[in-house]
C-alpha positions in Angstrom: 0.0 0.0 0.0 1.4 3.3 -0.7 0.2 6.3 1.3 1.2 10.0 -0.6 1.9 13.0 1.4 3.4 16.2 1.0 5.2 16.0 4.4 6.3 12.5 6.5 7.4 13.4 10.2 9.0 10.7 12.0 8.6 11.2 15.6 5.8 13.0 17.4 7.2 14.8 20.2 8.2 18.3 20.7 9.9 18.6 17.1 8.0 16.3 15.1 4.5 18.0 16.5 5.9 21.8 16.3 6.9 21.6 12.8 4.1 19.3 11.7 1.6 22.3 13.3 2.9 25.1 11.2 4.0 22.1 8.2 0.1 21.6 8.0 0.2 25.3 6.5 1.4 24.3 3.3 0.2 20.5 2.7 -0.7 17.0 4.0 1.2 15.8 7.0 1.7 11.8 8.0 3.2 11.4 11.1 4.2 8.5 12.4 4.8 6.8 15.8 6.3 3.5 17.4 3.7 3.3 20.1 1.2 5.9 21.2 1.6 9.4 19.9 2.0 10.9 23.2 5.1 8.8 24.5 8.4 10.6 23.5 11.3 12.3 25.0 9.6 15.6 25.5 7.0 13.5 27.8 9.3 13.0 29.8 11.1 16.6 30.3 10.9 17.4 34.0 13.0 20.1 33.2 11.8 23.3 31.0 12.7 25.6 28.4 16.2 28.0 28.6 14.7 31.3 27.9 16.1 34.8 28.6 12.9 36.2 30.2 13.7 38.3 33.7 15.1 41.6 33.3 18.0 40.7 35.2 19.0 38.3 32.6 20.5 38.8 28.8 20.9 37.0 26.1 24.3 37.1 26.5 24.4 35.6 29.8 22.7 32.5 28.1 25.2 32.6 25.2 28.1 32.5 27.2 26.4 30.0 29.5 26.0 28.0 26.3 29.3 28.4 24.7 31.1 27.8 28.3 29.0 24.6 28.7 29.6 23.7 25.0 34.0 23.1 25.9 34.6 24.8 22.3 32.4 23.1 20.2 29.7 25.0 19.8 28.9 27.3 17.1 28.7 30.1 18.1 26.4 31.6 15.1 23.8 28.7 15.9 23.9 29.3 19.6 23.1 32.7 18.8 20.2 32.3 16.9 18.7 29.8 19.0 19.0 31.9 22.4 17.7 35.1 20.4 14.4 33.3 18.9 13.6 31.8 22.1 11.6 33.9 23.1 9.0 34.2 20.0 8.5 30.5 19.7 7.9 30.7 23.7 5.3 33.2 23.0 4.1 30.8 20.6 3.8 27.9 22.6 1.9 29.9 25.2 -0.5 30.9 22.1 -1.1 27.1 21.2 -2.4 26.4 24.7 0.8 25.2 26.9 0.3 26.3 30.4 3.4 27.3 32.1 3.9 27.7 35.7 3.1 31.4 36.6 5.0 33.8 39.2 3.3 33.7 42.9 4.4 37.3 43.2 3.5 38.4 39.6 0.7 36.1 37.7 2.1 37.7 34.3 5.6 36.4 34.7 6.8 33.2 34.6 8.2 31.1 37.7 11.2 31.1 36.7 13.7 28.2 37.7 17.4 27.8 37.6 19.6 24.0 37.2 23.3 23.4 36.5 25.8 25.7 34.1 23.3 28.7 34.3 24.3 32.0 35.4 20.5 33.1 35.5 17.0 31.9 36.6 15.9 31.0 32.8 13.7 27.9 33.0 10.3 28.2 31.9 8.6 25.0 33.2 5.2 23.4 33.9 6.1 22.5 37.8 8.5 19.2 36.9 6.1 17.9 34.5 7.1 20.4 31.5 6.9 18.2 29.0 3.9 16.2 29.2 2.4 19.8 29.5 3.5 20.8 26.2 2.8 17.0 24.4 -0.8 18.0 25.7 -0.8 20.8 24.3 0.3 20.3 21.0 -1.5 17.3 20.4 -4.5 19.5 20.8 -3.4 21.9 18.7 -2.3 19.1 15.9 -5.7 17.7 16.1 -7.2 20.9 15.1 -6.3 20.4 11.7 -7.9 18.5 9.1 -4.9 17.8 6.5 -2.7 16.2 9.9 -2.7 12.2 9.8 -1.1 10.5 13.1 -0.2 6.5 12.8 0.5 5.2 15.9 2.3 2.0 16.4 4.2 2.2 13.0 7.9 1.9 13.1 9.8 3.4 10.0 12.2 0.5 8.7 14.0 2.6 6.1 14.2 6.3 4.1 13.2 5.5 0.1 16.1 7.1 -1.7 15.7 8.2 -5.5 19.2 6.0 -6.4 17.3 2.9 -5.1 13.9 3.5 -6.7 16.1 3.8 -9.8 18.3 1.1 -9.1 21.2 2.6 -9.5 23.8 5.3 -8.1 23.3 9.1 -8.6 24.3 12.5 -7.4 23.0 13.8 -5.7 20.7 11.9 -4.1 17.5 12.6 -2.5 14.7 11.2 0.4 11.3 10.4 -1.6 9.8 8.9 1.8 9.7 5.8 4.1 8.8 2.4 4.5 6.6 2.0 7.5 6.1 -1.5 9.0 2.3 -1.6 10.8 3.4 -3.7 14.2 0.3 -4.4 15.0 -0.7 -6.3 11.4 2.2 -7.0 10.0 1.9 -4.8 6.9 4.2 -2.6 5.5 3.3 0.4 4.2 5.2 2.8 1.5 5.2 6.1 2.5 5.8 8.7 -0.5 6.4 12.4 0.7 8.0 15.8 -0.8 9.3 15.9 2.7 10.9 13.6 5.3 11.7 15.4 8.7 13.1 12.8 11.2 12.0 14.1 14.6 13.0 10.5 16.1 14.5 11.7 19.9 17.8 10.0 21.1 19.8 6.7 21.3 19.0 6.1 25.5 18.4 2.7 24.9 22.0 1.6 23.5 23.0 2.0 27.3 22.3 -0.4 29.8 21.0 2.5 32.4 19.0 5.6 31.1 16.6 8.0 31.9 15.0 8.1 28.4 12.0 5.5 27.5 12.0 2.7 25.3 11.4 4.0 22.3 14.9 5.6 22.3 16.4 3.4 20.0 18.5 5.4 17.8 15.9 5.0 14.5 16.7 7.9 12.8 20.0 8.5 13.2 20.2 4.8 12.0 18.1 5.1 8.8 19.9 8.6 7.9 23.1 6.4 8.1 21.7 3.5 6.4 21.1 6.3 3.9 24.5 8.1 3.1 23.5 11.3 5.6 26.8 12.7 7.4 26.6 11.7 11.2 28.7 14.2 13.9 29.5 14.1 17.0 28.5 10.7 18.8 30.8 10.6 21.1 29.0 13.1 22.8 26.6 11.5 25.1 25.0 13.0 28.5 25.0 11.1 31.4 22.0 12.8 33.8 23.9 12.7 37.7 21.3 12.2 39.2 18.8 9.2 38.6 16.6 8.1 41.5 18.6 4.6 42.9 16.2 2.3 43.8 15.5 -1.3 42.7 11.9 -1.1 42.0 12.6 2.5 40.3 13.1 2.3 36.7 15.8 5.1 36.1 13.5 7.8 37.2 15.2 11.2 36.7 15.6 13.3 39.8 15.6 16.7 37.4 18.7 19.1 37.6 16.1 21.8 38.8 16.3 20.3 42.3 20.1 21.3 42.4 18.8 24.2 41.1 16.7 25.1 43.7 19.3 24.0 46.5 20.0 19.9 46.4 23.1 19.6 48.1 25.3 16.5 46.8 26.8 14.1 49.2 28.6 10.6 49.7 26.3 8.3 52.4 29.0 9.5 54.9 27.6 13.0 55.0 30.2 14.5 53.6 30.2 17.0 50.0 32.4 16.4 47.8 31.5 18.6 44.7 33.9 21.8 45.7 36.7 19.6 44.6 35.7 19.3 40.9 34.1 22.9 40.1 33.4 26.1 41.6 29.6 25.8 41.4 29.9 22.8 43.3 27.0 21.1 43.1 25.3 23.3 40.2 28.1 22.5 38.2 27.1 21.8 34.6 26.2 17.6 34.0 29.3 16.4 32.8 31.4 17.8 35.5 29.2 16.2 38.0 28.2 13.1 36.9 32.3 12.7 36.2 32.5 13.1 39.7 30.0 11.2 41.4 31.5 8.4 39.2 35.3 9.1 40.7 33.8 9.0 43.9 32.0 6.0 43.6 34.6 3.8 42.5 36.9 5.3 44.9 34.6 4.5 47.9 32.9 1.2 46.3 29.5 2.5 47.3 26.1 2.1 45.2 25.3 5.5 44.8 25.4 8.9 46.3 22.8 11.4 48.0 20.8 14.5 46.9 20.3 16.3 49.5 17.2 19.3 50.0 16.0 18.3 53.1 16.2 22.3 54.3 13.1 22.8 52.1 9.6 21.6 53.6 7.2 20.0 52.2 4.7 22.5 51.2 7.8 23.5 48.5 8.2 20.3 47.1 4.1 19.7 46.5 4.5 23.6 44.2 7.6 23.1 42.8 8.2 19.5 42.0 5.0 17.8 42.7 5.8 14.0 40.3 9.4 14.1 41.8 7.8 14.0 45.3 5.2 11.7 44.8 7.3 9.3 42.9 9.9 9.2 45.6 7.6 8.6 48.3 6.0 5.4 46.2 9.7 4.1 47.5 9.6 5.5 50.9 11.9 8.5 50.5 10.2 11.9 51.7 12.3 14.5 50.0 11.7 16.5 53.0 13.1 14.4 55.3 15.5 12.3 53.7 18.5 12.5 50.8 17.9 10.8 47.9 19.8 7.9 46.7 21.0 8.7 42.9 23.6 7.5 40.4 24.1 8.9 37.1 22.1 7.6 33.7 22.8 8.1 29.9 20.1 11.0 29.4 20.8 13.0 26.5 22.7 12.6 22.7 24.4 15.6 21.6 25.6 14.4 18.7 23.4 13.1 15.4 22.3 13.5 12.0 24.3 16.8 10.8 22.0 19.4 10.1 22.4 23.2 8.4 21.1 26.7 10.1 17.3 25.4 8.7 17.9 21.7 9.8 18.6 20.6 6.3 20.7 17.2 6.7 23.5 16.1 3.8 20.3 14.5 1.7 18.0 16.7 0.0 14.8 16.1 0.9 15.6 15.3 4.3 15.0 17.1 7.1 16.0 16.6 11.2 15.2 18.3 14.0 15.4 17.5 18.1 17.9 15.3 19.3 18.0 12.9 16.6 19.6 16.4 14.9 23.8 17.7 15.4 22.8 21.7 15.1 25.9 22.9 16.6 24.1 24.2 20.1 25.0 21.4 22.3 29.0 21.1 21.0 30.8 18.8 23.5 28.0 19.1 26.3 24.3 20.1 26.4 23.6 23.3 29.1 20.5 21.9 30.8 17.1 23.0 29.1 18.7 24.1 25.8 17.1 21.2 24.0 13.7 21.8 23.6 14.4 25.6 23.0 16.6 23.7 20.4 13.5 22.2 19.0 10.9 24.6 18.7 13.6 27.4 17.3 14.9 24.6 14.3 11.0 23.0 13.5 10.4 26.4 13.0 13.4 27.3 10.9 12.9 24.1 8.9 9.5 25.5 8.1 10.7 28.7 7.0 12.6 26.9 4.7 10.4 24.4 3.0 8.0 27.8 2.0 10.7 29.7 0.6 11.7 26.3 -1.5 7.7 25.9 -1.8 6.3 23.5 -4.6 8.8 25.3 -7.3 11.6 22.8 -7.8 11.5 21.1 -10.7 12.5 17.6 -8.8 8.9 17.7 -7.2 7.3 16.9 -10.8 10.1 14.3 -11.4 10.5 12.5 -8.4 6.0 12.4 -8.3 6.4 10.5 -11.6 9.1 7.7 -10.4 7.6 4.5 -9.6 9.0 3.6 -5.8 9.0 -0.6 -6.0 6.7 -2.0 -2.7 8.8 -3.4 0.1 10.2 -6.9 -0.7 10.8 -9.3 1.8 13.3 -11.4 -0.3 11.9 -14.8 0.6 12.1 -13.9 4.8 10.6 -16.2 7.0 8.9 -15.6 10.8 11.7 -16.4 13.6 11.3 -18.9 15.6 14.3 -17.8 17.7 13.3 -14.5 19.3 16.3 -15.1 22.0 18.8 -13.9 19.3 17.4 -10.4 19.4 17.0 -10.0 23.4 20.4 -11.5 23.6 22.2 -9.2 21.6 20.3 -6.2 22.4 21.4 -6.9 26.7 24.9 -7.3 25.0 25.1 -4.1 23.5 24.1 -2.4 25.9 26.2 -4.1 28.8 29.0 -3.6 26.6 28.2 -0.1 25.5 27.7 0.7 29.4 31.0 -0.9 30.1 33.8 0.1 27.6 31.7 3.6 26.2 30.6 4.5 29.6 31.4 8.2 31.7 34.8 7.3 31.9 36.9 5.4 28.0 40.0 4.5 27.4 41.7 3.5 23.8 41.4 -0.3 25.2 38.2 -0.3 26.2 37.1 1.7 22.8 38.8 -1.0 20.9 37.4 -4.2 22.4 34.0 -2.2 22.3 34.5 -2.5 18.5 35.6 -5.5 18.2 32.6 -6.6 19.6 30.0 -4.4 18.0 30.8 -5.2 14.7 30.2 -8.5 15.1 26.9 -7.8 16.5 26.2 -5.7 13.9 27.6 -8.4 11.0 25.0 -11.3 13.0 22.3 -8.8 13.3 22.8 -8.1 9.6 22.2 -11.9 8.7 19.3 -11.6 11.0 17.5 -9.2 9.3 17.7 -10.6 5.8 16.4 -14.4 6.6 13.5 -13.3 8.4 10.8 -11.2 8.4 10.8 -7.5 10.2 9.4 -7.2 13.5 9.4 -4.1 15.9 12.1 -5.7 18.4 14.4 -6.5 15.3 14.6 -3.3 14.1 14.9 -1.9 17.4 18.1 -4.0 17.7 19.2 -3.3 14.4 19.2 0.4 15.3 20.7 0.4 18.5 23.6 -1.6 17.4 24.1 1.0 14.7 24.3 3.6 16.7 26.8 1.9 18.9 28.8 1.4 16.0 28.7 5.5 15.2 29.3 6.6 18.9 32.1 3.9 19.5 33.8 5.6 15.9 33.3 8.8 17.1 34.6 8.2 20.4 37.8 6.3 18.9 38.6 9.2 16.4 38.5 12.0 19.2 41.9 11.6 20.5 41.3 14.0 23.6 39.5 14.9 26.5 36.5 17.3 26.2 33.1 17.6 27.5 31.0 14.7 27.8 34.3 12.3 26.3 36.7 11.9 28.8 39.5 9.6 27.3 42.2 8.5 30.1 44.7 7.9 27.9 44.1 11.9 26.5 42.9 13.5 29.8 43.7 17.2 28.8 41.7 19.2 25.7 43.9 19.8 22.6 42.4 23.1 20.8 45.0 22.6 17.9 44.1 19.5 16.8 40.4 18.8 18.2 38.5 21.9 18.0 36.1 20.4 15.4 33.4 17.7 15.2 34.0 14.5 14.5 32.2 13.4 11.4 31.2 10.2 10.0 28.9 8.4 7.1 28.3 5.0 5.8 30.9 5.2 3.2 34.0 6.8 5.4 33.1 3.8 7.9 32.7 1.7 4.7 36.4 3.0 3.7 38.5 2.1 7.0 36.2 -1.8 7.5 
């Protein structure tokens, strides 16, 4: 079955549903969704949105906040824009419905809150539920319009190139749509679009312990690799400090506002430890500190360290962060009362598919925004609350773009008239060994965990490699002897984008930001001060 649309957005969080709003303006919109449309990244956000909005504050501050955060890598033009804009697509949100948490002194100003690397109190949020508050919002506002189409429980499998469709090579190339496998019937569907933006989150699910959910399996940083796009900057990846340690807990984030707002750090003995790593102590930014509560735990041998805001009551804690509360005392812990066990958590990809000032990727035709999308913001590490303010400001860039391009190119006309062949199975049969995939997917991410953890080292990055390409090379075989299945392309993806952060992370011969390399522990400007970039035929080059 083939499904025509003038715009196919992967993803429906924060990106996917922002640009498909104002994409909805110009043509049909197909979106499509592994489970149902409101679980996503953003759901999850605790956080809020960086945006200069007391008069105290300046965009500069934030810049430099970025840029300082960012260890060199950011750019500084992009971090610019994005800090300057903020504040119009905040307006916007507001206009589409999203109820942010209002000023008890001043009912027209935000309550504004403050977490790790800021100078400022910049965080708009929706109490520590910011991102389900915005999801609601916007899936309101998406259902508002006629010419919008959500699929839920579709999984993309691949991007439809123009070279394949013709069957041969050409330059340059460019995205005509997806194939979409239905999970729940088995189906898979051909999705033909003038546009393809990927808005498909992060990789959380390559690591063995992460805050992000389990659709975070890397899917379209995978396909864009699968299809020739340039890939940057994987080594890049957040670990949150602070996720709730508990064994019934399933890496519940403890959000950075509570630092923020006065959450003291300490080992079990009492004692604080973050004034010997950084001057903020323990609002330094995420890399520094979950560095650190790493040192000290393998120093001491202890499970975990303790979050302590016990000088706040509990009247605070129901206002301010009224999940965080509630979820800790589900496990006995009253906030109040009592420091919180927590150990860091992969939480956030800095790196992905490279993207231009209007989130163009290396393929025509394709589109990326969120974190499935390399901007240039982030650089070596992510200042807390930059990345949905990433993702409103680039959706609505990418838009901007797509209407000055409008329906004039000639390749619209051509590329409507190519016949895209249906999805062929080759001769795949149903598995009967489903262990194959749950095996390798706990071994990929034990190893990625491991050897391509907080802390790397050249020998850890190498037997990493060693073994992820042999994953890669079974999983591979996998995939073309049976048919496709939710869980196996899952796996197929993660082990992909192990493949691309353990490259990345092997090529980097330094110490920066969120890669922290023992055998290079120091920064080297002269040589390093540039992302690290990769595609299927450079890695194709070097097997």
């Amino acid at each position: 079955m083939e499904i025509h649309t003038d715009f196919l957005v992967l993803g429906t969080g924060i990106a996917g549903l922002s640009f498909a709003i104002k994409a909805a303006e110009l043509g049909t919109v197909a979106m499509v969704t592994k489970k149902d449309k409101t679980d996503s990244n953003t759901n999850l956000a605790q956080g809020g949105i960086a945006v200069v909005q007391d008069r105290t504050d300046r965009f500069e501050y934030h810049i430099n906040d970025t840029l300082t955060c960012g260890a060199g890598l950011s750019n500084e033009e992009i971090v610019r824009f994005v800090v300057t804009e903020g504040p119009e697509r905040l307006r916007e949100l507001v206009k589409w419905g999203v109820e942010f948490t209002r000023s008890v002194a001043d009912h027209d100003c935000f309550d504004l809150g403050r977490e790790g690397g800021h100078s400022m109190r910049r965080v708009v949020h929706a109490k520590d539920l910011t991102g389900r508050e915005i999801e609601r919002a916007l899936h309101v506002m998406a259902g508002k319009k006629d010419n919008i189409r959500i699929f839920e429980n579709h999984i993309a499998i691949d991007l439809i190139m123009k070279s394949s469709a013709l069957g041969r090579k050409i330059e340059p190339d460019r995205c005509l749509g997806a194939y979409v496998l239905n999970i729940a019937g088995g189906e898979v569907l051909t999705f033909r679009a003038k546009y393809v933006m990927l808005s498909t989150g992060g990789a959380g699910k390559v690591y063995l312990i992460t805050t992000n959910p389990d659709i975070a399996t890397a899917d379209g940083i995978a396909m864009a690799y699968r299809a020739g796009a340039k890939i940057a900057n994987m080594e890049f990846i957040q670990f949150h400090p602070t996720c709730l340690y508990h064994p019934d807990a399933k890496s519940f984030l403890i959000s950075e506002a509570v630092r923020g707002e006065g959450g003291i750090l300490k080992l079990k003995s009492g004692n604080t430890f973050m004034e010997k790593y950084h001057p903020m102590k323990s609002l330094a930014p995420r890399d520094v500190v979950a560095k650190a509560i790493d040192t000290e735990l393998k120093k001491s041998g202890e499970d975990c360290v303790l979050l302590d805001i016990t000088h706040r009551d509990r009247d605070f804690f129901l206002s301010r962060f009224p999940n965080i509360y509630e979820k800790c005392l589900e496990f006995g812990i009253d906030m109040a009362k009592d420091p919180v066990p927590v150990v860091p958590a992969e939480h956030y990809l800095c790196g992905g598919v490279m993207v231009n000032e209007q989130g163009e990727t290396s393929i025509p035709g394709l589109f990326a925004c969120g974190e499935v999308s390399c901007t240039g913001l982030h650089g070596a590490n992510r200042l807390a609350s930059n990345s949905l303010l990433e993702a409103i400001v680039f959706a609505h860039r990418s838009f901007l773009r797509i209407a000055e391009i409008g329906d004039t190119m000639r390749h619209h006309l051509l590329d409507e008239a190519l016949s895209i062949p249906p999805w062929d199975p080759r001769g795949a049969t149903e598995s009967d060994e489903s262990v194959v995939v749950s095996h390798n997917w706990d071994e990929i991410r034990r190893c990625m965990w491991n050897y391509v953890g907080i802390v790397r080292s050249d020998k850890r990055l190498e037997r990493a490699q060693r073994r992820i390409d042999l994953i890669n090379r079974e999983i591979d075989e996998y995939y073309r002897n049976f048919l496709v299945t939710r869980d196996l392309l899952e796996l197929r993806n993660i082990a992909v984008a192990a493949k691309l952060i353990v490259a990345c992370a092997r090529m980097r011969k330094e110490s920066r930001g969120l890669h922290y390399n023992l055998d290079y522990p120091e920064k080297n400007d002269r040589v390093w001060l540039k992302d690290t970039v990769v595609s299927r035929e450079d890695l194709w080059r070097k097997a």
